[in-house]
N, C-alpha and C positions, 0 to 999 in steps of 0.2 A: 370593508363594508359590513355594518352588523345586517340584523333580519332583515329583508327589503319588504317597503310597504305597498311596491307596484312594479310592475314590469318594464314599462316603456313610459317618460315623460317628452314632451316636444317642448321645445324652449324655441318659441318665436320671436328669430331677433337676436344676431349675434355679434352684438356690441356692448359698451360694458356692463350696465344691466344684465343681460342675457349671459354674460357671461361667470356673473357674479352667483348669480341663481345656479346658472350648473353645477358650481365648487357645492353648494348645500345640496342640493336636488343629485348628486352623485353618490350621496353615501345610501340614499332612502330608495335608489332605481336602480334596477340590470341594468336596464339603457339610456343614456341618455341623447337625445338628437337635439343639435342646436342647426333652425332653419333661417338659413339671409340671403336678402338678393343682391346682395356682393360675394365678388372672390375674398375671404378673410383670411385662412391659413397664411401664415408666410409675411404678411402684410406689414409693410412696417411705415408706408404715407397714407394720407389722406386718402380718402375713397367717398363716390359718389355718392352713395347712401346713409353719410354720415357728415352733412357742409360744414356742423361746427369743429367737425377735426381742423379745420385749418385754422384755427382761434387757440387760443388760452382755454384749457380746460385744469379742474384740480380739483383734488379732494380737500376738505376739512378735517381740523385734527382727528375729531374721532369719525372722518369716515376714513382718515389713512389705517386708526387702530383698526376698523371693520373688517378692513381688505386686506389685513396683518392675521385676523383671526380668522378669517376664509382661506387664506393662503399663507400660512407659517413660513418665515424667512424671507416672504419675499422682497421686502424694504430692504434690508440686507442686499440681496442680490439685484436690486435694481441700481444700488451706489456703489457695486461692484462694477457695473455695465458703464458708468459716468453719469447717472442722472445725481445731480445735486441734490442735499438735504436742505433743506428749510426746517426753521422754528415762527411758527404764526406772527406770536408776538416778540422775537427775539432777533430775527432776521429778516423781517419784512418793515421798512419801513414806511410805514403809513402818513396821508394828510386826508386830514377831515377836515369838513370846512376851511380848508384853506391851512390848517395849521397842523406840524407834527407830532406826532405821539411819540412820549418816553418808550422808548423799550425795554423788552428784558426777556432771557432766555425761562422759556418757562414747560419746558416738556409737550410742547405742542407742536412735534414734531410730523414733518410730510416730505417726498419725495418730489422736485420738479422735473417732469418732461413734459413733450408734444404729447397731446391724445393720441396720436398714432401710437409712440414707442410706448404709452402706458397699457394701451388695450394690446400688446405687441407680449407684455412680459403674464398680462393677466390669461391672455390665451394660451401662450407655451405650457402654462400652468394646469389648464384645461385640459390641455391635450392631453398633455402628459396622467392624468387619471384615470386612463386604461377602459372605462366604460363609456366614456365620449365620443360621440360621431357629428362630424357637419355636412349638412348638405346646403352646399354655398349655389348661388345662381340660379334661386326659385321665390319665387312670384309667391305670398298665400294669396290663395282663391277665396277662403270662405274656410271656417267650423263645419265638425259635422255632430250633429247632434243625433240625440235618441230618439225614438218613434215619437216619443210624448213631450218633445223639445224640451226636457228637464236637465238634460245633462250631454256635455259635450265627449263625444266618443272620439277625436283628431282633429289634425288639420288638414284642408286640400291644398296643395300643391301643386306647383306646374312651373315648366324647368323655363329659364328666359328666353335660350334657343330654340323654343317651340317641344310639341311634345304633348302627349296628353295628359289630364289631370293626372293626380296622383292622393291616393286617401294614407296619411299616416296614422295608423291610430293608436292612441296612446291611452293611459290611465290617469294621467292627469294633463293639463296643455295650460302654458305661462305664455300669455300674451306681453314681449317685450320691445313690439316694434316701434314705440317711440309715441312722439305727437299725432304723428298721421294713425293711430291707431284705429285699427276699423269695427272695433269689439261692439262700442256705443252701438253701430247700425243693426249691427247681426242679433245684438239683445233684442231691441227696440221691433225689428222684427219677426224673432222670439215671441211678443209677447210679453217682454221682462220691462218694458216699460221704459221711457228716456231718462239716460242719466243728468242728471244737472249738470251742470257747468258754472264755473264762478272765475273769473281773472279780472287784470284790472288793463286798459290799454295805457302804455308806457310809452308807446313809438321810441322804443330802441334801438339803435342800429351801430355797429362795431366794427372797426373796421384791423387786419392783424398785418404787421412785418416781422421778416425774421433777418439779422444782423451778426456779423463778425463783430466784435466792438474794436477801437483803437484805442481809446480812452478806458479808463476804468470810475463810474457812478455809481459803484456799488460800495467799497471799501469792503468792511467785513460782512456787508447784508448781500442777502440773497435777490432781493425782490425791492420795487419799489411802488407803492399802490399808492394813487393819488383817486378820494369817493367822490364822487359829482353830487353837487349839494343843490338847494334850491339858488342859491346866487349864482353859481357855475354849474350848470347841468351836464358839465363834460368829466371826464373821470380818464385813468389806465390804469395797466396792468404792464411793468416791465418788471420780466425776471429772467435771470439767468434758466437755461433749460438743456438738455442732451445735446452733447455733439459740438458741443464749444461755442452751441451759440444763446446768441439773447433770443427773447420775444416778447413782442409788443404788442398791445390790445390797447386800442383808445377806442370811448365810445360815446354818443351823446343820446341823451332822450329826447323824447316828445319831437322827434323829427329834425333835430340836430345834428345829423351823421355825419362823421367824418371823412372829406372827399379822401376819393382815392388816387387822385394822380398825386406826386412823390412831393411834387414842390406845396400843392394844399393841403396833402397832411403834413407836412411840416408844417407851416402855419398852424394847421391846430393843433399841434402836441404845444406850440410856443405858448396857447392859453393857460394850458394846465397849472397847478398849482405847484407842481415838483418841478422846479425850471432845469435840473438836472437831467430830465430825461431828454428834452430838447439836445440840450448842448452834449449829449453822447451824441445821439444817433444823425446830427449834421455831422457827426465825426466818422461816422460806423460806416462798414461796406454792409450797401445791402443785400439779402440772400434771392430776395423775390420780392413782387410787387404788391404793395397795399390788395388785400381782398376785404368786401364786404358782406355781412352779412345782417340782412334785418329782424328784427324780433317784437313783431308790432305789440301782444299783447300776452300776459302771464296765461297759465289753462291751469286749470285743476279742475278733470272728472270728480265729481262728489259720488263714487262706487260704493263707498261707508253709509252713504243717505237712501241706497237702493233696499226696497219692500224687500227683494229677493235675488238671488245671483243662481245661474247654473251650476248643475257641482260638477268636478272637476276642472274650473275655469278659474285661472288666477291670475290677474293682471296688476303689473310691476311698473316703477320707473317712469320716465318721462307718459309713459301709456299714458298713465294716472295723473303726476302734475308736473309740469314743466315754470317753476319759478322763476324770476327773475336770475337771468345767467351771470350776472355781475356778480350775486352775490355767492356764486361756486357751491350751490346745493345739491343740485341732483345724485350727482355720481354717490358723493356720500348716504342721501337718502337709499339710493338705490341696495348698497351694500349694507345701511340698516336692516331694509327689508328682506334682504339677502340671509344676515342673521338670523331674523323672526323665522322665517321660511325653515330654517334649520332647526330652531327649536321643536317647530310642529315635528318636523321629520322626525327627531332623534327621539321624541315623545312616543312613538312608533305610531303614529295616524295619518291619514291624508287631511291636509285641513281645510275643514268646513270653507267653503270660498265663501258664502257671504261673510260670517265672520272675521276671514281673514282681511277681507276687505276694512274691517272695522279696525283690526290690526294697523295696516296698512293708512288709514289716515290716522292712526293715534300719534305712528312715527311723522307724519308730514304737518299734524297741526302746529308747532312751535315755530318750522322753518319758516313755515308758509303767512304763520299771523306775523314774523319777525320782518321778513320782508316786505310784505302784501303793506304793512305800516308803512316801510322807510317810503313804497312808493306812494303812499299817500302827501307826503311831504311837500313833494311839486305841486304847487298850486295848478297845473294844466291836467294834471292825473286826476278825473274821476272817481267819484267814492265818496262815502259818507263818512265823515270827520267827528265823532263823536268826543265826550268831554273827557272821558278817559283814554283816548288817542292822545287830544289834544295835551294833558298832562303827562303820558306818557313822551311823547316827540320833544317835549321840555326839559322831561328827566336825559333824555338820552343825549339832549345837546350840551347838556350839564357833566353828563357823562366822558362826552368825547372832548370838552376842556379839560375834564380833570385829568383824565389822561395825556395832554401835551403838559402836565408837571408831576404826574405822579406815576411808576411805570406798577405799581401794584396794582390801580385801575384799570391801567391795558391789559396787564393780566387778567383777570376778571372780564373786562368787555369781550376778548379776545377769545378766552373758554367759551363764554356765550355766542359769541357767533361765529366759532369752533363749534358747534353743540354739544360740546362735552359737558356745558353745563346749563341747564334750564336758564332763561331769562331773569327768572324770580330768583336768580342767582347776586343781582347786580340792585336788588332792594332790598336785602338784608340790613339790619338798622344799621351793624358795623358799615357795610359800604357805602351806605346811602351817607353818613357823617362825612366819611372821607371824602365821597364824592362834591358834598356842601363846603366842605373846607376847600378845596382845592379848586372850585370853581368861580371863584367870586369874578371882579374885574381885573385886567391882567396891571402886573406891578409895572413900574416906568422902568424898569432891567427887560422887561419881555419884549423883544422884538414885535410890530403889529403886522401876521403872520397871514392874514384875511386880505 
């Protein structure tokens, strides 16, 4: 650790946001304290304070490079442990609108496992950093702030098994305890004013198993992702994951969810557009029973739009926006901000929290208009449909043809919603040609794949 810029920080919220932030936040502090109201050390399932661990979770290409550059080797050692490698567009085979995309290996490499064994390898990691402490099995109470409620001096705390509060107080305090974030209130009564709020209601709901396989649907791919279009609003996620087994995520929107007793989710895996995942998993032993979980509507705190923020107060991750979880953004956004965070640090400063705020949505506006779009597409999804939407949702359907003939295009689509590269990445004149060329009407050799 070079010159330290504070003493003590509290990282509220130790899942993998919270835990991403401590890899940065350890070189810049003596001490680091990560506080959850779960048991985490050790943990290697699901745990209550955390539903969507029992789903499909994953990083994007470059939030796998983010979480490679917070923690050096650890991709390495996690396909040491058995978790499978993936390439975005190399080994996942995709259906969009009903039909498949060429592939092709393209350095958009990721690691698959359970959220559990991912936040399992990121925590050892944690640990292991000599200035990290957790105090697992506490409740936050409340901030404390300064006489002149300008700036927050810790957090309160209080243990689950009873006990009295408890004041940590820190030099800086990162609020990462997710959606239920309680930060909004305690501003708002502050004084600092309501933060806005902007999402879009999606009525999502997803339902996950996890399987032996006895068939093999995979050949040399990893994953097989079938998108829920506006004709089929049903969609999954089956990939190979830790421990020798599969997992499955099927999902539907706008109130379409997938039952959970065994014989009607089969039936609706049998909608999907990839009929191969069906015809595995009537084959497969299963490990455990269909769970559901709902996701009525996207959130993104607007904290960048705030007149003023306290200082010392830095709020991360799901706190701030929780996107549509189909499209596997968070964790990566998370470990963006993770970087940012580090930069400030190693600049040797505490960073400005309103500003960093503004940080903080600069990294979330690409993901957030990338998707907040695709959900616009549903005609049951609310929102204003504007002309450049509307030509844009044109380009992109253009887009996703050219890609079932050209796998240069999947390249490309796939960086972009990898975010390794800007959107404005796939309107370039060069790609925009390609995209015209290879989009037209399908030849009488192309199977009708819709």
């Amino acid at each position: 650790m070079g010159k330290p810029v504070g003493d003590r920080v509290v990282v509220l919220g130790g899942s993998i946001t919270g835990l991403f932030a401590a890899s940065a936040l350890s070189e810049a502090y003596r001490e680091v304290v990560i506080v959850d109201r779960d048991e985490i050390v050790g943990v290697r399932e699901p745990r209550r304070g955390a539903p969507q661990a029992r789903h499909i979770n994953g990083l994007l290409a470059r939030g796998a490079r983010a979480m490679e550059e917070l923690f050096p080797e650890i991709t390495s050692q996690m396909i040491t442990a058995g978790c499978p490698q993936t390439d975005l567009s190399g080994t996942v085979r995709w259906y969009f609108n009903g039909m498949r995309l060429k592939q092709v290996r393209a350095g958009l490499t990721n690691v698959g496992c359970r959220r559990p064994i991912l936040e399992h390898h990121v925590r050892e990691r944690v640990q292991a950093l000599g200035n990290v402490t957790f105090k697992q099995r506490y409740d936050l109470t409340g901030l404390a702030f300064d006489a002149d409620g300008t700036r927050v001096l810790g957090a309160r705390i209080q243990r689950r098994d009873g006990g009295a509060e408890e004041l940590v107080e820190a030099d800086l305090v990162i609020d990462a305890t997710g959606r239920g974030s309680r930060t909004p209130v305690w501003l708002e009564n502050k004084g600092f004013g309501r933060v806005a709020e902007e999402g879009s209601k999606i009525g999502l709901g997803y339902v996950t198993r996890h399987y032996k396989l006895r068939t093999d649907p995979f050949g040399k791919d990893h994953s097989i992702v079938c998108v829920a279009n506006p004709d089929l609003p049903r969609g999954a996620i089956f990939t190979k994951t830790d421990s020798g087994l599969v997992e499955l995520t099927t999902y539907g929107l706008l109130g379409d969810h997938p039952p959970t007793d065994p014989e009607g989710f089969n039936a609706f895996i049998k909608t999907l557009a990839a009929p191969e995942i069906y015809e595995a998993v009537i084959e497969a032993e299963p490990i455990d029973d269909p769970v559901l979980f709902r996701f009525p509507t996207t959130l993104r705190r607007r904290y960048d739009k705030m007149a003023r923020m306290p200082e010392r107060l830095l709020v991360l991750g799901d706190a701030v926006c929780t996107p549509n979880p189909v499209f596997a953004q968070a964790q990566s956004l998370s470990a963006l901000q993770a970087l940012a965070l580090r930069d400030e640090l190693r600049a040797g400063r505490v960073p400005d929290a309103l500003e960093f705020t503004r940080t903080v949505g600069r990294i979330i506006d690409p993901a957030w208009g990338l998707t907040e779009g695709i959900n616009l597409s549903f005609p049951g999804v609310e929102g204003k449909r504007t002309r450049v939407w509307k030509l844009m949702q044109a380009y992109m359907y253009r887009v996703q043809i050219a890609a079932t003939r050209d796998s240069g295009v999947t390249e490309a689509f796939m960086r972009s919603a990898g975010l390794v590269d800007p959107i404005e990445a796939l309107m370039r004149p060069s790609m925009v040609l390609r995209v015209l060329r290879n989009s037209g009407a399908p030849s009488q050799a192309e199977p009708a794949q819709r």
